[in-house]
N, C-alpha and C positions, 0 to 999 in steps of 0.2 A: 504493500500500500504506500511506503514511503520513498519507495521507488518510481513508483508513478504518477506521486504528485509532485516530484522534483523533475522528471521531463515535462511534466504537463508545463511546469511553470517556468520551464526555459522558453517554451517556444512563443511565447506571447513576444520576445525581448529577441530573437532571432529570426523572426519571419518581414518585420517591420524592417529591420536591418537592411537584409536581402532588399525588399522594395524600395528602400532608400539610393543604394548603391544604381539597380537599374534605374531609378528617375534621374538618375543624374551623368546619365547616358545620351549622347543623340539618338536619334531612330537608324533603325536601318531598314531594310526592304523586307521583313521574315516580320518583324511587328502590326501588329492591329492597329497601334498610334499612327503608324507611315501610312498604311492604306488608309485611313481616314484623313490625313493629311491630304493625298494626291485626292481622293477625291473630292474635298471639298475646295481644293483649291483652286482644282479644276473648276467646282460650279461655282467659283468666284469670279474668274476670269470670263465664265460664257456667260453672267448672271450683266455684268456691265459693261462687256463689250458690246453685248445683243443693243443694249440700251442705248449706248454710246452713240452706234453707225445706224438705229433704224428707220429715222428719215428721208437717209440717201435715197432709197428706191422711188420716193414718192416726191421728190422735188416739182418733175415735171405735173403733175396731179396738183399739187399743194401751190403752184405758180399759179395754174390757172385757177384753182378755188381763191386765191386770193388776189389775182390779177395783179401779180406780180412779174417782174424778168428772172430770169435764171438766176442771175448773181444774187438777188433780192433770196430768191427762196433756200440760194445753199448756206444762208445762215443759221436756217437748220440744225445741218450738221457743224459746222465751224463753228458754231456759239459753246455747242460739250467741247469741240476740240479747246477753242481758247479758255473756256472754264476748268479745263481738265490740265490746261500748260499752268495755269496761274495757279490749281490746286496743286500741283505738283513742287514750285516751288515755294506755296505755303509749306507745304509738310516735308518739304529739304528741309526746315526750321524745326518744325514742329511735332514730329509725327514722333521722335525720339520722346515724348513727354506722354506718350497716351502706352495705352493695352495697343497691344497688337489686333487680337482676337475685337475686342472692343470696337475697337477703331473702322475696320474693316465692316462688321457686321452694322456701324452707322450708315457708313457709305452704302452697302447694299439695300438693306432698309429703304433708305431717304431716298435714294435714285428710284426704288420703287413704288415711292408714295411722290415722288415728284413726274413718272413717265405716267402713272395714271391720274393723276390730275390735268397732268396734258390734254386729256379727253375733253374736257367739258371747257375749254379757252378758245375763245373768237377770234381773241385780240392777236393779230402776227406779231407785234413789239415784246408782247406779252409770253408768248411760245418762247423765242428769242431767249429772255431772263432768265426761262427755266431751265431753258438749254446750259447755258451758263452755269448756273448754280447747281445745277444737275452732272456737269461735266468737272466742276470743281468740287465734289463730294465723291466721286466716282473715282478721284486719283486719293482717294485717302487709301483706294485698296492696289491700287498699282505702287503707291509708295513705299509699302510696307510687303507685300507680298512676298518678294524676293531675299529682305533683311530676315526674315520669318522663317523661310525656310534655309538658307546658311545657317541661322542661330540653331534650329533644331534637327537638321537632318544633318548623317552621319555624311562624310567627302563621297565616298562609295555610293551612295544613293540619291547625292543634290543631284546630278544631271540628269535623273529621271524626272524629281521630282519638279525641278525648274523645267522641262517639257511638258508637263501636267499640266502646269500654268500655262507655257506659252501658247499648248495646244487650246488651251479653254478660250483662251482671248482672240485666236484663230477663230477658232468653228464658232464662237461666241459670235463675232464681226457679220462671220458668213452666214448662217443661222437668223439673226437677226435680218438680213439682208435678204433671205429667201421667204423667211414665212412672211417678214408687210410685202414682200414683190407677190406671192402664192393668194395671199389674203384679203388685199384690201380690194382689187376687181372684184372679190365676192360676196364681202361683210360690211365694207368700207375703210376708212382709212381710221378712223377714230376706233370701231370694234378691234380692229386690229392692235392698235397703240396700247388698248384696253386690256386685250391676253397675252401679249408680252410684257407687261406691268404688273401683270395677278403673279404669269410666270414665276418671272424676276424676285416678288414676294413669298412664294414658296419654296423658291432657289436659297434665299436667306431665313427661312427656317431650320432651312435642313442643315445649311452652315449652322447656323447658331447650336443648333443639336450635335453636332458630331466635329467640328473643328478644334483642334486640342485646344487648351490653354498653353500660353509660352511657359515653357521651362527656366531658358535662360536670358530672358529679357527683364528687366526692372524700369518701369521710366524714370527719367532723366530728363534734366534741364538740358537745353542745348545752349552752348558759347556762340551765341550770335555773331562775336567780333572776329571769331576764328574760321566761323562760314562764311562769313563774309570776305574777308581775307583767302580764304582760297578758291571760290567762284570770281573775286577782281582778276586772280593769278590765272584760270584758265581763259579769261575770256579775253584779257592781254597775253596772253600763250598761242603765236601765229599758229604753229602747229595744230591745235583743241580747235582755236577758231574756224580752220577751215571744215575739221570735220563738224561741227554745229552748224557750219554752212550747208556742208554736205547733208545731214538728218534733217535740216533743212526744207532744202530743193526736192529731193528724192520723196521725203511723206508730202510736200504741196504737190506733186509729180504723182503721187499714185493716186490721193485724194481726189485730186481734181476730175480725173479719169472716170473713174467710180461715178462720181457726181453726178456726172453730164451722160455716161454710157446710154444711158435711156432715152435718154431725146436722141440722139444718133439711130439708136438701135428701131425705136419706134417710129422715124423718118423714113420714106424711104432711100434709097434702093429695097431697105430690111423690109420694114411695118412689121415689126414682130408684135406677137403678143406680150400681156403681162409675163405669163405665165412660162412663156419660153423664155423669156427674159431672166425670171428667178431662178431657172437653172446655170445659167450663164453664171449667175453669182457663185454655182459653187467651182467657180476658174479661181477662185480665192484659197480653196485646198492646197493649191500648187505650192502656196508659200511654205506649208508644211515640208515638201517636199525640198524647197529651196533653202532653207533651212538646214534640213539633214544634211544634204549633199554641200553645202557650204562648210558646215560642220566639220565631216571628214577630209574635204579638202584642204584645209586650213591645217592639219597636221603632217602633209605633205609641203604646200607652197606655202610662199611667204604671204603675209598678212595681206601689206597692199597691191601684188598682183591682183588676189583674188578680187580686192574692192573695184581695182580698175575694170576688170573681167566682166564684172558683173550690171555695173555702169556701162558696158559697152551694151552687155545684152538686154538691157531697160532700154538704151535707144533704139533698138533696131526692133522690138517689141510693141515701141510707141508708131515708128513708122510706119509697120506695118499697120496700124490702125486708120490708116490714109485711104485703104484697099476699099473698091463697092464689094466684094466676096468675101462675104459671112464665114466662110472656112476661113479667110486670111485673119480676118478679125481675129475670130479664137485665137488662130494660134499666138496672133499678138498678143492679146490678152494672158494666153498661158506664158510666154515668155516673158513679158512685163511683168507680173504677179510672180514669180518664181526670181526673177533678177532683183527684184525690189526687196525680197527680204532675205536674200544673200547679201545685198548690199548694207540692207540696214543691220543685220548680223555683224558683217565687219565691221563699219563703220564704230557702231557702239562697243564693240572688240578693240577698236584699236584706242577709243578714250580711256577704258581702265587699265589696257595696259602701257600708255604714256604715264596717266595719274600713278606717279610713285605713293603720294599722300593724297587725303583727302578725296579718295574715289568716289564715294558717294556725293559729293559737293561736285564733283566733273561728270558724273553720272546724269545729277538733276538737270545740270545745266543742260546736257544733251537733251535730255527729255525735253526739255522748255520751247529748245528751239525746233526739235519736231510736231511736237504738237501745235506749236505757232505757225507752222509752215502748211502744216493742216488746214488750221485756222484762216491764215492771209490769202495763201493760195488758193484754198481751196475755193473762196469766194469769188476773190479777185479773176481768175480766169473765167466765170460764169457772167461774169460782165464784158469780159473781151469775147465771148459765145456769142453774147446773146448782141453784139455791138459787128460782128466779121461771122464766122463760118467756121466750120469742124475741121476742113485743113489748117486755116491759120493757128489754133486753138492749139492745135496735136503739131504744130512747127514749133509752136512759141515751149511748149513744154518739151520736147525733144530738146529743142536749144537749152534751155531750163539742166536739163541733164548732163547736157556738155560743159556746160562749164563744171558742175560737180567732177567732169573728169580730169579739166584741167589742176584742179584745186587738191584732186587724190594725187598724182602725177610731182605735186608740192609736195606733199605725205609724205 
């Protein structure tokens, strides 16, 4: 008997032990914590990318409900983009001072209660705002996403786990892109906006239910005079600058495309359908694809061949977009979409690895100016559209490109 209340009463003070020891572990791929990780992170990135891009299909629609020009209506989309560049460098400041898990699961939230309020707004000025403040609450989860999983996952297992993400924010983009292209000829444009909204709401349940809590993160004040000191240092850094020119040119370069695709494609020589049309969005998988194969490349060649490489094949992808033959289209389409994020791949590749210090300060910056480029361009050529013609449009962004190459060639 007094043998088996002295193991009984060890093990109260040795099992706690053990679980101490593994919590203070990153994950690795064989854990229950990792697989809830990849997947919720995943339904982070498809929960507000969908959100982000799903106006695009409906510009030309949303131009004429509002008897607006092209450029007018791709505010749209560039209002999350510039909401999303400004949220971004709020939370380069800030994001170090909140929950990770916390922080994230506002953004998904609020983006959701902001994309279905969208429904019931008349006002276009008014759309506009929310786009904005919709696209600057949205990067509370891109800011943090990638610090989140470094801090918790094991070296062995981030590059799965950071493809989780990346794929989520992908098929998220795409996704979004296909069901308002599939939807709105059938429900309308607002029913639509409305079940991607509900969506995106149940998508942050389920985060909130099954995304870990950080292990090894605590918040933290940020030294504002020390971010600030090393975003002055990249942005007077000729080298950093031109690649922020590059992330630049290259997201106003793919945006813009995207944008406008419909009114080309529903013009003739085409007159496509909606519907044939939203398949055309999933030419957006390719980037997955360009990705990977970039990927392995880059362990073979040097950095900036590839960047250049790939710069070349965005231009000749755009060109082709000049073609009356719908096969040529596509294939443009798949070569631009697969060249664009090889290029943005490197491109963001070669800022952290100039940044000796301060990476995440040379990081943000990068983001700032992609998603700006989003932003300016992506409107501003909707007004040279709707001002010239789909040749000039598709020369001026070609040109657009070329200089990105002269600038790599600088690199």
């Amino acid at each position: 008997m007094g043998t088996y209340t002295q193991s009984t009463a060890k093990k109260p003070f040795v099992l706690p032990l053990l679980e101490d020891i593994k919590s203070n572990e990153k994950v690795d791929k064989e854990s229950k914590r990792f697989r809830n990780i990849q997947l919720t992170i995943f339904l982070s990135g498809l929960s507000v990318f969908a959100q982000l891009y799903l106006f695009q299909p409906l510009l030309l629609t949303l131009a004429n409900e509002f008897g607006i020009s092209a450029g007018d209506s791709s505010w749209l989309v560039s209002s999350s983009t510039l909401g999303m560049a400004l949220g971004l460098l709020y939370f380069a400041f800030k994001s170090d001072s909140f929950s990770r898990k916390k922080q994230m699961l506002f953004a998904m939230v609020s983006s959701s209660i902001l994309t279905i309020a969208s429904v019931w707004i008349y006002n276009f000025p008014l759309l506009i705002l929310i786009g904005i403040i919709k696209g600057f609450v949205i990067a509370g989860v891109s800011s943090v996403a990638l610090p989140y999983l470094t801090e918790e996952v094991k070296l062995s297992a981030l590059g799965l786990a950071i493809s989780m993400y990346l794929n989520g924010n992908t098929i998220g983009g795409m996704s979004g892109r296909i069901v308002t292209t599939v939807l709105y000829g059938e429900i309308g444009w607002r029913n639509t906006i409305m079940i991607i909204g509900i969506i995106s709401m149940i998508l942050s349940v389920v985060f909130w239910r099954y995304f870990p809590q950080s292990r090894f993160f605590q918040p933290q004040k940020t030294d504002f005079t020390l971010k600030y000191r090393e975003m002055k240092s990249f942005v007077f850094d000729s080298y950093m600058l031109r690649l922020y020119i590059i992330g630049f040119l290259i997201m106003g370069t793919f945006v813009s495309i995207y944008n406008y695709l419909t009114y080309n494609l529903e013009a003739p020589p085409f007159s496509l359908s909606h519907i044939f049309i939203a398949f055309i969005f999933m030419i957006y998988t390719f980037g997955l694809l360009g990705t990977t194969i970039i990927g392995r490349l880059s362990e073979r060649f040097e950095t900036r061949t590839l960047l250049i490489s790939s710069l070349l094949l965005m231009i000749i992808g755009i060109i082709l977009l000049l073609s009356g033959s719908l096969m040529f289209v596509i294939v443009g389409l798949i070569i631009l979409t697969l060249a664009f994020f090889a290029s943005h791949t490197m491109a963001s590749r070669m800022v952290v690895l100039h940044a000796k210090t301060g990476k995440s300060s040379a990081t943000s910056l990068y983001w700032l100016f992609y998603y700006l480029g989003s932003a300016v361009m992506g409107s501003g050529t909707g007004y040279l559209l709707h001002a010239t013609s789909w040749s000039v449009f598709v020369w001026l962004l070609a040109g657009a490109v070329f200089v990105t190459l002269l600038l790599s060639y600088k690199s």
